[in-house]
Backbone as JSON, one array per atom type, in Angstrom:
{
  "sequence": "XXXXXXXXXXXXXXXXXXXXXXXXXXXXXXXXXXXXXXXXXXXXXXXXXXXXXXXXXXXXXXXXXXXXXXXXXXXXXXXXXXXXXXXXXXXXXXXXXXXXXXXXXXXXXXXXXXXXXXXXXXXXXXXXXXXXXXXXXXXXXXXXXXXXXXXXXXXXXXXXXXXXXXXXXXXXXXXXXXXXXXXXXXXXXXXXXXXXXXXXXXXXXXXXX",
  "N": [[115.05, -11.88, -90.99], [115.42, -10.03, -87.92], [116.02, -7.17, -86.87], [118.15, -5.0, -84.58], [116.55, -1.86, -82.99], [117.61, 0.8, -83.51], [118.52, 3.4, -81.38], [119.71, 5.73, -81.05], [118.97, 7.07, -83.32], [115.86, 7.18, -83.35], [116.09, 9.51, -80.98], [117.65, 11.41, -82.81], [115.85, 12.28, -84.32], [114.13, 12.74, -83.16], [114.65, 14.86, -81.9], [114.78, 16.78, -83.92], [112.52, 17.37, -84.49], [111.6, 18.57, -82.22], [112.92, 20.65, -82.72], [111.85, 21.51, -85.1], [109.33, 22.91, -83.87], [109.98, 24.88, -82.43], [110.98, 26.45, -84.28], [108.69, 27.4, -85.68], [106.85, 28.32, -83.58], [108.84, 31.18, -83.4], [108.2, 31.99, -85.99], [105.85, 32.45, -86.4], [105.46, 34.38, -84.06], [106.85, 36.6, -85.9], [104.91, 36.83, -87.66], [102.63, 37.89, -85.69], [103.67, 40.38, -85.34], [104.46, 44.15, -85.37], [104.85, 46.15, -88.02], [106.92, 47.89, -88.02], [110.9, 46.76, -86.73], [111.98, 47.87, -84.57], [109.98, 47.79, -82.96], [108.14, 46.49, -80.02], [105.73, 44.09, -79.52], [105.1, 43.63, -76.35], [103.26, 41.55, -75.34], [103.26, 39.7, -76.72], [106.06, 38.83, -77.07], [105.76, 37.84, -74.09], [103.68, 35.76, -74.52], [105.04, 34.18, -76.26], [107.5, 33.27, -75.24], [106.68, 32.06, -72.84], [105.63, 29.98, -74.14], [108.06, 28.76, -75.72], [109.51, 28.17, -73.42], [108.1, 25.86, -72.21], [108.16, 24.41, -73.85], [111.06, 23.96, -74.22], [110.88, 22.31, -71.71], [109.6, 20.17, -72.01], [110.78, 18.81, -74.48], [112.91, 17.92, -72.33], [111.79, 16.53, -70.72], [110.9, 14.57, -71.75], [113.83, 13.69, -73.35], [114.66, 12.85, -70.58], [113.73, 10.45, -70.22], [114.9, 8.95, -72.52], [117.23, 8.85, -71.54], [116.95, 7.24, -69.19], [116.3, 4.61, -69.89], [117.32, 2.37, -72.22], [116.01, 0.56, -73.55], [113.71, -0.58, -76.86], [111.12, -0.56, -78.91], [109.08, -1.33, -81.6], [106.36, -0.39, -80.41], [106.76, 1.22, -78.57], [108.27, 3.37, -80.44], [106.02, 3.86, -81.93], [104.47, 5.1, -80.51], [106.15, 7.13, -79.26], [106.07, 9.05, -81.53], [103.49, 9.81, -81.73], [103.51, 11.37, -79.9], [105.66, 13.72, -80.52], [104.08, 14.32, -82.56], [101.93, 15.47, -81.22], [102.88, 17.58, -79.62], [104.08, 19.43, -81.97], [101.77, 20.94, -82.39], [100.75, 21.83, -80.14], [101.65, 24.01, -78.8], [100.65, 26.06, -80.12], [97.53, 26.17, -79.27], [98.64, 26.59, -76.29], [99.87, 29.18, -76.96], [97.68, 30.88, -77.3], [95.83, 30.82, -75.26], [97.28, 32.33, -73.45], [97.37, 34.88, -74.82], [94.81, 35.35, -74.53], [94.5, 36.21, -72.32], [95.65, 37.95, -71.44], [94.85, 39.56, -73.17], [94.79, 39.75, -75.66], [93.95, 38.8, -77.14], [90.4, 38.51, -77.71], [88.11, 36.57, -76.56], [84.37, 35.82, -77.41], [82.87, 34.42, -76.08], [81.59, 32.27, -73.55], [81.7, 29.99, -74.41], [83.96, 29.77, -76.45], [85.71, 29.94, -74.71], [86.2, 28.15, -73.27], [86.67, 25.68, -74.98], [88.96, 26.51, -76.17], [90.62, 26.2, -73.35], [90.01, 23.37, -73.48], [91.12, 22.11, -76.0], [93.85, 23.27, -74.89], [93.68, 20.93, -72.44], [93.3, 18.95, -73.53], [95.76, 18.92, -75.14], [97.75, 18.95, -73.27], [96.91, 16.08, -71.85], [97.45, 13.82, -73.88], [99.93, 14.37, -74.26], [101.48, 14.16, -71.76], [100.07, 11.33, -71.35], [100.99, 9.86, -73.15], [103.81, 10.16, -72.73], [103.65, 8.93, -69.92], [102.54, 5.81, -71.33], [104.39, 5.36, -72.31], [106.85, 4.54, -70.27], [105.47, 2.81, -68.7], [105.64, 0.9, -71.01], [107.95, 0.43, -70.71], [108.91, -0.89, -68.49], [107.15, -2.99, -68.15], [107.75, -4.98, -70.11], [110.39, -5.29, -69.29], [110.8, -5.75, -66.62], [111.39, -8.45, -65.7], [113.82, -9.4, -66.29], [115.11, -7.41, -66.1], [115.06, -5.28, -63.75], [113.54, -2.16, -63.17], [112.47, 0.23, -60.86], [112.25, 2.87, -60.83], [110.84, 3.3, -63.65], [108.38, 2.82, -62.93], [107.4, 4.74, -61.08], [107.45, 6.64, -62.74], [105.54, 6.11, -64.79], [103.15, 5.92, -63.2], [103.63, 8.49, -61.93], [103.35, 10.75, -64.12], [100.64, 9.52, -64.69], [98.93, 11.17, -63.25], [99.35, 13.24, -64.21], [97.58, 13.13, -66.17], [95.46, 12.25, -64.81], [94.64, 14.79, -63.96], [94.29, 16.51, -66.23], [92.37, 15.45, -67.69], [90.4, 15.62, -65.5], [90.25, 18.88, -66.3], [88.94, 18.81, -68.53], [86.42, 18.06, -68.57], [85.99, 20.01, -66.56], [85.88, 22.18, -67.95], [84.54, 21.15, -70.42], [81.76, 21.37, -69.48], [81.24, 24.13, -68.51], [82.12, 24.49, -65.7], [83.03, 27.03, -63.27], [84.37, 28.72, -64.94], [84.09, 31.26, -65.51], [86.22, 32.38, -63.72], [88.46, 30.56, -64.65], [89.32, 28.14, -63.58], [89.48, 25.87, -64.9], [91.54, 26.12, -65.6], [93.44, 26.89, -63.3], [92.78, 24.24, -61.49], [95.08, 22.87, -62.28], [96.53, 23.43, -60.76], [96.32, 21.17, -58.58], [98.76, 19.39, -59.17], [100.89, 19.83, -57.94], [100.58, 19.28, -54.67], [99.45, 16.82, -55.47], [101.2, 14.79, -56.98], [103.42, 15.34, -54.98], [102.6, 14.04, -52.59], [102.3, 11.3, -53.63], [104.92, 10.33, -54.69], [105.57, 10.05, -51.87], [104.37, 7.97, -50.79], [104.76, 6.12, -52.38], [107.75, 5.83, -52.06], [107.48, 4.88, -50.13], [106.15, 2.75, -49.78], [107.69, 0.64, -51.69], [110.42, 1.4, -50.38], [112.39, 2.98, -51.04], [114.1, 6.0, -52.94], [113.13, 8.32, -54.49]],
  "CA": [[116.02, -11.47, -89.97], [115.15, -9.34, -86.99], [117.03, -6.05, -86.35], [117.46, -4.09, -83.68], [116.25, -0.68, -83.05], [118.65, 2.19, -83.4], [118.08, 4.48, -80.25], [119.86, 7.51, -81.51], [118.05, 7.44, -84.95], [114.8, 8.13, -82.97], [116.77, 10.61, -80.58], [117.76, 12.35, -83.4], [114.51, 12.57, -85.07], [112.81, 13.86, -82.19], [115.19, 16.3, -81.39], [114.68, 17.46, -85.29], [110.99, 17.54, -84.47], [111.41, 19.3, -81.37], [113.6, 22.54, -82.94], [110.79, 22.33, -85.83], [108.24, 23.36, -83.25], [110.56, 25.96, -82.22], [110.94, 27.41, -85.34], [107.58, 27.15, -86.25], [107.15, 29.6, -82.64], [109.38, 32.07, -83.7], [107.52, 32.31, -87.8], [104.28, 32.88, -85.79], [106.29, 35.54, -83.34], [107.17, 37.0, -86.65], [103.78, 36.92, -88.33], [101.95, 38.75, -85.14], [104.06, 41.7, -84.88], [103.93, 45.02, -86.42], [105.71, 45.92, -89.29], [108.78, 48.03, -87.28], [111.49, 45.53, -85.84], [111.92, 48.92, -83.42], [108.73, 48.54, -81.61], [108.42, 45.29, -79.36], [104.98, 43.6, -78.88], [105.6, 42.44, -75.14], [102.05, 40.22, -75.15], [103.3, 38.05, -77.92], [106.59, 38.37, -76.68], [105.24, 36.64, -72.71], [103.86, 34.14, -74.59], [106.24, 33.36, -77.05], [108.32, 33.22, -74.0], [106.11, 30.96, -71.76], [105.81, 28.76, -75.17], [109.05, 28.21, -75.92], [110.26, 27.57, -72.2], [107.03, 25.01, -72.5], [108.89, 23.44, -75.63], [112.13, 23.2, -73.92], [110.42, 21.81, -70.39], [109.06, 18.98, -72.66], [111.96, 18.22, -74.33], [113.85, 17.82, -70.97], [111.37, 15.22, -70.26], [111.57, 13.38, -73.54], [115.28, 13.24, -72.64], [114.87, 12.25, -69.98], [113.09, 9.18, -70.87], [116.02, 8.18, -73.04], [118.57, 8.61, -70.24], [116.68, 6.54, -68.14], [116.16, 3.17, -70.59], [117.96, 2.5, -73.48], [114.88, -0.47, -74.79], [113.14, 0.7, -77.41], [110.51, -1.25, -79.65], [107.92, -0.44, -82.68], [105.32, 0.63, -79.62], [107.95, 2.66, -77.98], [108.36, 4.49, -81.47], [104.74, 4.33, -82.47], [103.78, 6.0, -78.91], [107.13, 8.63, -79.85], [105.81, 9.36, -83.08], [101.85, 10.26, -81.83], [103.87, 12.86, -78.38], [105.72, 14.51, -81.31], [102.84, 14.9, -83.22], [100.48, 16.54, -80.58], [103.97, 18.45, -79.41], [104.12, 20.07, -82.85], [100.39, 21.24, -82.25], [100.31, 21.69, -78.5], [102.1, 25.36, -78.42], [99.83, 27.06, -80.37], [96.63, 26.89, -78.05], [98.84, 27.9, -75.07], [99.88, 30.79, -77.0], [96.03, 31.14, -77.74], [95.56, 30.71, -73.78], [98.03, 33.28, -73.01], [96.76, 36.09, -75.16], [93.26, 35.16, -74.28], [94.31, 36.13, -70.69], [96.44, 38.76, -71.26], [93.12, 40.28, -73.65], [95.19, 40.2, -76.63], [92.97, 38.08, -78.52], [89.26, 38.44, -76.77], [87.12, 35.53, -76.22], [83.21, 36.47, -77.36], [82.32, 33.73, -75.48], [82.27, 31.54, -72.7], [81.69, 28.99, -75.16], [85.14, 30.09, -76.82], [87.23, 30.05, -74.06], [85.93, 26.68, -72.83], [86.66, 25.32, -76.21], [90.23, 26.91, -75.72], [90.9, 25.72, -72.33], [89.93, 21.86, -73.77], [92.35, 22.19, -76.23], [94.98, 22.84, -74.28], [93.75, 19.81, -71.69], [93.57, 17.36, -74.91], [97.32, 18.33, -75.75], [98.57, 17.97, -71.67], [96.75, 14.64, -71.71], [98.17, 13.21, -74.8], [101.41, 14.48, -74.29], [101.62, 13.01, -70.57], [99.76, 9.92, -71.64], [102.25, 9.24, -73.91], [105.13, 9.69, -71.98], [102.79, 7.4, -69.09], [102.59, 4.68, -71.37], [106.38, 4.43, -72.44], [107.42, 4.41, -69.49], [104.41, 1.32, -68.65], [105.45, -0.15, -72.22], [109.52, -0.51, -70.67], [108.63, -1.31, -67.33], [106.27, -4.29, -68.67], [109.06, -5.25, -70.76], [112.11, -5.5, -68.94], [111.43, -6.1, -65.5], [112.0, -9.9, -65.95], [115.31, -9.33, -66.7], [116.6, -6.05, -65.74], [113.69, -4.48, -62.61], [113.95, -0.75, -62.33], [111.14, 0.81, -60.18], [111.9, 3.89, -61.21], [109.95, 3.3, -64.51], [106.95, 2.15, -62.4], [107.0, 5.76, -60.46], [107.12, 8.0, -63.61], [104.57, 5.8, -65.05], [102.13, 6.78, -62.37], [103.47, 10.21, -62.13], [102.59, 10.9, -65.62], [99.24, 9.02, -64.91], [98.29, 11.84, -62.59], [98.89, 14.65, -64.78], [96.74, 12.34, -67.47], [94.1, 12.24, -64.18], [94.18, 16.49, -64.05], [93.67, 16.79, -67.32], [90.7, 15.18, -67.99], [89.34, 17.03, -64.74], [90.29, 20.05, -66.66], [88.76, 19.05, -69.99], [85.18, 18.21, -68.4], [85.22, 21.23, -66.04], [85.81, 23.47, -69.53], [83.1, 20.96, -71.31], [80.44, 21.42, -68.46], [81.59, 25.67, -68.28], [82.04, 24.84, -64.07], [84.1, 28.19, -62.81], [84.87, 29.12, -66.63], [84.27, 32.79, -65.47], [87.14, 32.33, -62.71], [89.29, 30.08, -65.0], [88.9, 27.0, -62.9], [89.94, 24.72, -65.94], [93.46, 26.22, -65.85], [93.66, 26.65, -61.91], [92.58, 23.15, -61.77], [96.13, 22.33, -62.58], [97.84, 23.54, -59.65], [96.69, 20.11, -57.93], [99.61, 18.57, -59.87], [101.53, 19.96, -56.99], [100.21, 18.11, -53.76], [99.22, 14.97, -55.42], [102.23, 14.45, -57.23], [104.07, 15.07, -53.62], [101.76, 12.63, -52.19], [102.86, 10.22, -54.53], [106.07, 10.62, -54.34], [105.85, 9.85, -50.28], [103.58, 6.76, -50.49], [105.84, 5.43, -53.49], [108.78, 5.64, -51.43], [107.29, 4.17, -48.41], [105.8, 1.35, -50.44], [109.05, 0.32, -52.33], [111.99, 1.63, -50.01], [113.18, 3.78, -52.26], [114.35, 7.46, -52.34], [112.91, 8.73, -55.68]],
  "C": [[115.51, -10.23, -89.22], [116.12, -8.39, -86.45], [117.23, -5.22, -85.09], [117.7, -3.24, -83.21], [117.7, 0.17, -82.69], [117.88, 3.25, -82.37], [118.0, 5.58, -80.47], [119.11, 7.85, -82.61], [116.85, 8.01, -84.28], [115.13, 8.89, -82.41], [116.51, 11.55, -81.7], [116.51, 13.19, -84.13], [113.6, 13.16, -84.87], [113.43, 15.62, -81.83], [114.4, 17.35, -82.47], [112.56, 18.23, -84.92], [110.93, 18.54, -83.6], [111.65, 21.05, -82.06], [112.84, 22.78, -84.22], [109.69, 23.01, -85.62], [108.79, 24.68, -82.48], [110.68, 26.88, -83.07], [109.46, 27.97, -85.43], [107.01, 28.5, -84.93], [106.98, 30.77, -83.03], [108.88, 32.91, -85.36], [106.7, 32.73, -87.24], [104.67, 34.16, -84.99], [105.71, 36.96, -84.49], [106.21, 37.99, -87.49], [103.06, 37.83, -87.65], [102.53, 40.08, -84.58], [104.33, 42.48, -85.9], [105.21, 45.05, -87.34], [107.52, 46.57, -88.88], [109.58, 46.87, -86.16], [112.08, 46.55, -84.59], [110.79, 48.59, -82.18], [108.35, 46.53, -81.44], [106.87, 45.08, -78.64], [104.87, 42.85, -77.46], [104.42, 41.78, -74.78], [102.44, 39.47, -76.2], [104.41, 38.03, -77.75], [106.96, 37.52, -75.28], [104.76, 35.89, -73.69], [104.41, 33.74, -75.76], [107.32, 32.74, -75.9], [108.13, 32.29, -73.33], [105.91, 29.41, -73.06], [106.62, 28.43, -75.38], [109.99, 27.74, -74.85], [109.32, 26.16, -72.31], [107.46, 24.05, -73.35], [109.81, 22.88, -74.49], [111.82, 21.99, -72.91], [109.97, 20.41, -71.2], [110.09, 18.35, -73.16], [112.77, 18.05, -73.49], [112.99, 16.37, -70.66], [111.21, 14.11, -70.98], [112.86, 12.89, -73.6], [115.67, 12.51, -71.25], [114.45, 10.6, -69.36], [114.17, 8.49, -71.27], [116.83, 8.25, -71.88], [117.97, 7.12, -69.43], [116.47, 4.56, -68.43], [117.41, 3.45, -72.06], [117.0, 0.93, -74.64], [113.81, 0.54, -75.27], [112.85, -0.69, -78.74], [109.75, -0.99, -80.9], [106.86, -0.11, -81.35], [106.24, 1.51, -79.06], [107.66, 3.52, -79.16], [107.28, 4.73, -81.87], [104.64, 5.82, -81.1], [104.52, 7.59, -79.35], [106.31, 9.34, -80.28], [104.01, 10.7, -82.59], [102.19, 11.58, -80.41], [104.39, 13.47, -79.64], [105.08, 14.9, -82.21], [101.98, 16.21, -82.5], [101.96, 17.98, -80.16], [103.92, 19.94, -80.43], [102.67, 21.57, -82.72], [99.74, 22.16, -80.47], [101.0, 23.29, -77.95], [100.93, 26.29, -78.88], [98.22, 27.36, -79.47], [96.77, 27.35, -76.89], [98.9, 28.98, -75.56], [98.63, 30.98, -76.99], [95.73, 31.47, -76.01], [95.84, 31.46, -73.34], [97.82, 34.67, -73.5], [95.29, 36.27, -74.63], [93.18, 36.07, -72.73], [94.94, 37.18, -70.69], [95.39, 39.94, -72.23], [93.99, 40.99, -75.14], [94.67, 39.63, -77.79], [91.48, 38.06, -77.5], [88.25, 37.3, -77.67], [85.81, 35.91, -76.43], [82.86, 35.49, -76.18], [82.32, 32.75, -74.96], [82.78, 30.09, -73.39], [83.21, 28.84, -75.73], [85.94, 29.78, -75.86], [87.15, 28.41, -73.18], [86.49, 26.0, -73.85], [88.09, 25.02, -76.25], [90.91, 26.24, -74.82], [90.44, 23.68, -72.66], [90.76, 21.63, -74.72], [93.68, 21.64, -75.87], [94.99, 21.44, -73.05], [94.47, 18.74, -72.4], [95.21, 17.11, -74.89], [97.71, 17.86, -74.38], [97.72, 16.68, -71.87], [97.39, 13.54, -72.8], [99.56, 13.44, -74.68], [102.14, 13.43, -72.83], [100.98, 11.83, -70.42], [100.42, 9.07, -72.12], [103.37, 8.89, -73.51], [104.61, 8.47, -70.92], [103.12, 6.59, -70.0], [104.22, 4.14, -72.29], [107.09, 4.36, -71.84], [107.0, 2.84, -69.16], [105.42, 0.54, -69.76], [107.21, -0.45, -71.41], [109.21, -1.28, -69.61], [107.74, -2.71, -67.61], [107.76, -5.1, -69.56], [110.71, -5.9, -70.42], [112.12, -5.75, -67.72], [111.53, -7.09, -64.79], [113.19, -10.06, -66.06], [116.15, -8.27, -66.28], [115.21, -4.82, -65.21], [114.36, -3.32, -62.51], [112.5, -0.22, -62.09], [111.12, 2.03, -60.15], [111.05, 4.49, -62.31], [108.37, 2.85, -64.06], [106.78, 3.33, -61.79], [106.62, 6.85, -61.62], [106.35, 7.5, -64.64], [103.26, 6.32, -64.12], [102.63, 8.08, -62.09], [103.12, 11.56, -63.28], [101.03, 10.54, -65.77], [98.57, 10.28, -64.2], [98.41, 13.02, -63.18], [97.92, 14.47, -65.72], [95.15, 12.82, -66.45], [93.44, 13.98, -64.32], [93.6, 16.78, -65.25], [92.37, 16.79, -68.05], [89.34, 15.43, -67.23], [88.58, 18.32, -65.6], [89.28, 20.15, -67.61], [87.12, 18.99, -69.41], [84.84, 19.32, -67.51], [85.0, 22.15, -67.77], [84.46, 22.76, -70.22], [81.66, 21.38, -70.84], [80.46, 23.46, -68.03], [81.61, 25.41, -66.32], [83.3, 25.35, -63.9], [84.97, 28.6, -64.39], [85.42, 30.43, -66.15], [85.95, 33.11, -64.61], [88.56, 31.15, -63.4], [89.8, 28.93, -64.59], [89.41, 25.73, -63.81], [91.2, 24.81, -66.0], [93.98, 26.06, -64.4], [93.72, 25.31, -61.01], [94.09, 21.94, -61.56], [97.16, 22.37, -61.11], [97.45, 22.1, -58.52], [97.82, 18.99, -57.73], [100.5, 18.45, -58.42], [101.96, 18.81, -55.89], [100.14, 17.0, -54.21], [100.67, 14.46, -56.03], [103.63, 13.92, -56.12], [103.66, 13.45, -52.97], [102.1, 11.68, -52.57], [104.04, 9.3, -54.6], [106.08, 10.0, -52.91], [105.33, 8.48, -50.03], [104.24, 5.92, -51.43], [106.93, 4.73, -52.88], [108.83, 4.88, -50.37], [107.2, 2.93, -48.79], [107.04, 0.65, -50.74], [110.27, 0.85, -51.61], [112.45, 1.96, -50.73], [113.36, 5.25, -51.76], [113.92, 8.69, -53.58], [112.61, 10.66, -56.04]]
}
């Protein structure tokens, strides 16, 4: 007999996952500051700060996934399972990124901060790969029966932060503009092309997305 899938059970599960990567934050917070709770590291409190808005900003889009379907398969939950994984994992080299830059942890070498800066690509590409292909995996799925073309836009809008990323990860492997940070700057294309996207989407499909 064939059951089928409880929605909120993974909801809940992720949420759980999510506020363990929050905690998990705040222990590390904990760990790099001095011993008086008087005196206020403000470089590990910016990026505790920019990490844990980073958390929430992810979970918003994990939610908003569920809002938007309510099918949900063993690849749906495998796919889940491998974004809350890298999720768990995926704060700590921004913070790493963010002291690095702020010269609260120094880099000997370019080699290091390349290293660093691939890292953090790996997790943005796995994390927006993931969401890409569960969006793909409903949209394949359901739009025989019940077409929404909004899962076909935030499938390719997810594909293009997947495309930056792996810019990012071979400028950092190849050191091109390391010195100038070029692997992180890199990112602000998300911007325009995403727009772009967005405009030729809409035109294509009559839509207003």
């Amino acid at each position: 007999m064939k059951y089928l899938h409880n929605v909120s059970r993974v909801e809940a599960f992720s949420d759980a996952v999510f506020a363990f990567a929050a905690t998990l934050l705040v222990v590390s917070v904990g760990s790099e500051s001095g011993t008086s709770i008087l005196r206020i590291d403000w470089v590990v409190f910016l990026s505790f700060s920019v990490s844990f808005f980073v958390l929430v900003s992810l979970w918003w889009l994990h939610y908003n996934f569920f809002r938007r379907t309510d099918y949900m398969d063993n690849w749906i939950i495998a796919i889940n399972a491998v974004l809350l994984f890298v999720v768990l994992y995926y704060v700590f080299p921004l913070k790493s990124l963010i002291n690095s830059m702020t010269g609260k942890v120094a880099m000997r070498t370019m080699e290091d901060l390349g290293t660093l800066f691939q890292l953090y690509s790996l997790g943005f590409f796995l994390i927006f790969g993931c969401l890409s292909l569960m969006y793909y995996r409903v949209y394949v799925k359901t739009k025989s029966t019940k077409p929404n073309i909004q899962l076909l836009f935030y499938t390719r809008h997810f594909g293009i932060y997947v495309g930056v990323a792996i810019l990012s990860i071979l400028l950092s492997k190849f050191q091109v503009g390391l010195k100038f940070a070029l692997p992180g700057i890199i990112y602000g294309l998300l911007g325009p092309l995403c727009y772009a996207h967005g405009k030729l989407f809409n035109r294509k499909y009559q839509t207003d997305l």
